[in-house]
Backbone as numpy.savetxt, mean C-alpha at the origin, in Angstrom:
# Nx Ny Nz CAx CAy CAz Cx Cy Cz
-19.01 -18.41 19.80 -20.27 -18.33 19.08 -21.08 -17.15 19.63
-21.53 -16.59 18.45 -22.27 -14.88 19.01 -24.21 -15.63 19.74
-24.12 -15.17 21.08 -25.75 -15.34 21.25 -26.89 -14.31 20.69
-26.25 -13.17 21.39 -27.30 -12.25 20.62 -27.51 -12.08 19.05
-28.47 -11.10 19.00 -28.66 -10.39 18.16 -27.71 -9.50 17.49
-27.44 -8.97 18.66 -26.14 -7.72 18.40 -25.16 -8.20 18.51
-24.42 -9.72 18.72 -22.97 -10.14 18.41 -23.21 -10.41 17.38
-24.48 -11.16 16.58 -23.93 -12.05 15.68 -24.06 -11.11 14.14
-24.81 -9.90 14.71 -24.70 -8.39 13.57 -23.04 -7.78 13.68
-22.56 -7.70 15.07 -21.15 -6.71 15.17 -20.26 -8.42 14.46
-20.68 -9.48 14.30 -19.51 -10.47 14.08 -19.46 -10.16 12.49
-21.01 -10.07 11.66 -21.15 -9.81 10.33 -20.25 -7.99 9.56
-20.21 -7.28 10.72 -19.69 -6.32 9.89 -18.61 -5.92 10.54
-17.59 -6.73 11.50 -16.36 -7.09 11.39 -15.74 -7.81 10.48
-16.40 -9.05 10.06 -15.78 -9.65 8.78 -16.30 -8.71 7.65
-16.69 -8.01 7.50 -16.62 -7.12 6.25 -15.94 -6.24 6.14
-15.18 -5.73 7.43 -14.34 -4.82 7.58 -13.02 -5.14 7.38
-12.98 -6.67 7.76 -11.80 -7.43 8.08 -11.33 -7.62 5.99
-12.43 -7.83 5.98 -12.09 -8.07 3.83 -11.88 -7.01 3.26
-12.18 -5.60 3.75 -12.08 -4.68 3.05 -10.44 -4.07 3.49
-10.23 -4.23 4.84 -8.79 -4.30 4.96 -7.88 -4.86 4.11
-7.89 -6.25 4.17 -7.06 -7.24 3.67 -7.28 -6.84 1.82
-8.60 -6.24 1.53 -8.30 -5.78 0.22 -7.12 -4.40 0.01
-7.48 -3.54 0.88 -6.32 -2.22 0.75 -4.84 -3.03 1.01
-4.68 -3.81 1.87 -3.37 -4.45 2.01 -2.59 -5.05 1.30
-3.42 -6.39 0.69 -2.98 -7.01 -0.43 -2.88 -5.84 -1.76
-3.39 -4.73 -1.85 -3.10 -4.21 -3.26 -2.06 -3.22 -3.16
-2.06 -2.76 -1.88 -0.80 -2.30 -1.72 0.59 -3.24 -1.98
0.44 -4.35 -1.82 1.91 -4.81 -1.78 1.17 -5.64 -3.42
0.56 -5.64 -3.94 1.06 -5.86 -5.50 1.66 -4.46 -5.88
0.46 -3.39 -5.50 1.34 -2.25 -6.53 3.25 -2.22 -5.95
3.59 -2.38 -4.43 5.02 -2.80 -4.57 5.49 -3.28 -5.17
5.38 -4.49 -5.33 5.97 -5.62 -6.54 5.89 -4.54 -8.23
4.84 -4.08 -8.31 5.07 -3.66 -9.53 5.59 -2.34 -10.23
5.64 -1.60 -8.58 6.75 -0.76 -8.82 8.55 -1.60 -8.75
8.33 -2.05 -7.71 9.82 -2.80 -8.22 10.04 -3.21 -9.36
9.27 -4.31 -10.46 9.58 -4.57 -11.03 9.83 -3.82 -12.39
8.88 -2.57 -12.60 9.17 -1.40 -13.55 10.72 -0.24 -13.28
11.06 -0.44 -11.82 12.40 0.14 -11.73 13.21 -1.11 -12.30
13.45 -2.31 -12.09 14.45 -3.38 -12.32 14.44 -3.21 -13.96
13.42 -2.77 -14.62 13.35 -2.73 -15.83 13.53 -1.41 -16.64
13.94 -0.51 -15.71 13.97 0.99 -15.66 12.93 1.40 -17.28
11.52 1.44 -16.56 10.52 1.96 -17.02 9.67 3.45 -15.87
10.59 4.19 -16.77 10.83 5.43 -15.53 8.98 6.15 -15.73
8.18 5.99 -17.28 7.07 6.14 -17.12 6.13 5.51 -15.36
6.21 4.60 -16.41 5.38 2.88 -15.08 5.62 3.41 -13.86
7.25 3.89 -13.49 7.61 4.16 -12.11 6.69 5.42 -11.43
6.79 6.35 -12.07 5.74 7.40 -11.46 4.93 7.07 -11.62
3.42 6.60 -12.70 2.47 6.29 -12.18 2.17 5.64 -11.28
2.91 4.60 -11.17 2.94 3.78 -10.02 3.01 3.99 -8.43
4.47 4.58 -8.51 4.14 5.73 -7.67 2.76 6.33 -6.78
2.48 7.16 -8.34 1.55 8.19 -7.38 0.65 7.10 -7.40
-0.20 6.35 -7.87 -0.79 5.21 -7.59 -0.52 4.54 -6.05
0.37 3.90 -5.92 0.32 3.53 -4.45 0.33 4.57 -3.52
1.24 6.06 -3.37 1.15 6.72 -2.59 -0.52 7.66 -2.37
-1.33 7.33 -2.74 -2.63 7.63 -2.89 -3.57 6.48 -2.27
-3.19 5.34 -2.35 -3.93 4.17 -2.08 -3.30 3.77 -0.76
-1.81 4.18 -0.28 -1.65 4.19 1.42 -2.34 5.38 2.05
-2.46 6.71 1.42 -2.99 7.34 2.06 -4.40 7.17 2.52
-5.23 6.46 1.43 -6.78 6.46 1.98 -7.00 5.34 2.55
-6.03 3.57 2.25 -6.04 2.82 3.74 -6.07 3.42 4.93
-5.23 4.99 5.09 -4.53 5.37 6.51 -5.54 5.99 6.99
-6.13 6.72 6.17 -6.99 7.48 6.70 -8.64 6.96 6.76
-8.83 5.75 6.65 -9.76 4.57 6.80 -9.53 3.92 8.00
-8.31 3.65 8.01 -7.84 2.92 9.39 -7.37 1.24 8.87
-7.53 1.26 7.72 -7.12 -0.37 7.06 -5.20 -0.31 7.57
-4.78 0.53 7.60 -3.44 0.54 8.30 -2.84 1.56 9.48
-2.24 1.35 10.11 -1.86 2.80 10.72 -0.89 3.79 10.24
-1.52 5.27 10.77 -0.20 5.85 10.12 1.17 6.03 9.87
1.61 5.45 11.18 3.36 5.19 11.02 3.40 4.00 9.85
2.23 2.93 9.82 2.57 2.32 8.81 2.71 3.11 7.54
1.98 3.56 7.24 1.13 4.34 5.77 2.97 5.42 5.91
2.93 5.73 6.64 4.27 7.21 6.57 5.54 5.97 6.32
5.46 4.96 6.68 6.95 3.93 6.33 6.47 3.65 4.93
5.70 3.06 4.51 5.40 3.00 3.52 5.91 3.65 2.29
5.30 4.94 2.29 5.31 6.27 1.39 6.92 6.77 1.17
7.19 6.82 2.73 9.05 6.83 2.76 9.68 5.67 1.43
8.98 4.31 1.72 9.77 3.35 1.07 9.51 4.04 -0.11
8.57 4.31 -0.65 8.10 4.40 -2.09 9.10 5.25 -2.35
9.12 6.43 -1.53 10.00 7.40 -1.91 11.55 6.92 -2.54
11.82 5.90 -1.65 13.48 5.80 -1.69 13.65 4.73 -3.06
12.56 4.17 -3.41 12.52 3.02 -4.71 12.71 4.28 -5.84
11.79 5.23 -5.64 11.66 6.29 -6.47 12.79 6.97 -7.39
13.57 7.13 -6.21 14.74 7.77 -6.18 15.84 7.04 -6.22
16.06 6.06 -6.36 17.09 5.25 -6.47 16.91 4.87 -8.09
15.69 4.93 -8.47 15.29 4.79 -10.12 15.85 5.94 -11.08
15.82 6.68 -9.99 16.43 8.36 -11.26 17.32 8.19 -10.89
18.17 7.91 -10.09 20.09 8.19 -9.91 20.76 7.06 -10.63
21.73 8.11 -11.75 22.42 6.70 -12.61 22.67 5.88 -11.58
23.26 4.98 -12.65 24.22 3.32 -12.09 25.05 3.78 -11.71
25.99 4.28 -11.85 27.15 5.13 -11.41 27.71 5.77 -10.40
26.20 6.63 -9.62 26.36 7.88 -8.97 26.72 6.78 -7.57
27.10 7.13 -6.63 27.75 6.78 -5.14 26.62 7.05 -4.21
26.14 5.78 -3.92 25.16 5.95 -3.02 24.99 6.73 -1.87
């Protein structure tokens, strides 16, 4: 339990920080899901917006601090490799 003044202000705009995180986080991993699910459906539009959509929205978590950057750089990698696995026929040899 905060006594002061000044804990129970730094406790109020930690939990606001703490929600504004958990907002960049959670929307990051919907826009995952919904890039996956526009490649499973090979909607090669959806896929790039999507795309640049999430790779824009890890970058300004990262550079906020809502994630770290090795996270935000694994991330962007993944996006990359969903990306690209969407343009290479069925066919081609992984």
């Amino acid at each position: 339990m905060a006594n002061s003044k000044q804990q129970k202000q730094r406790r109020r705009r930690a939990l606001a920080e703490r929600d504004r995180n958990r907002r960049y986080r959670s929307t990051i991993r919907t826009l995952f899901r919904r890039l996956d699910d526009a490649t499973a459906a090979a909607r090669g539009g959806d896929v790039s917006d999507y795309s640049r959509e999430l790779v824009k929205l890890i970058d300004r978590a990262a550079a906020r601090g809502a994630i770290h950057r090795n996270n935000a750089a694994r991330k962007k990698r993944r996006v990359a490799m969903i990306v690209s696995r969407a343009r290479t026929p069925e066919g081609a040899a992984s």
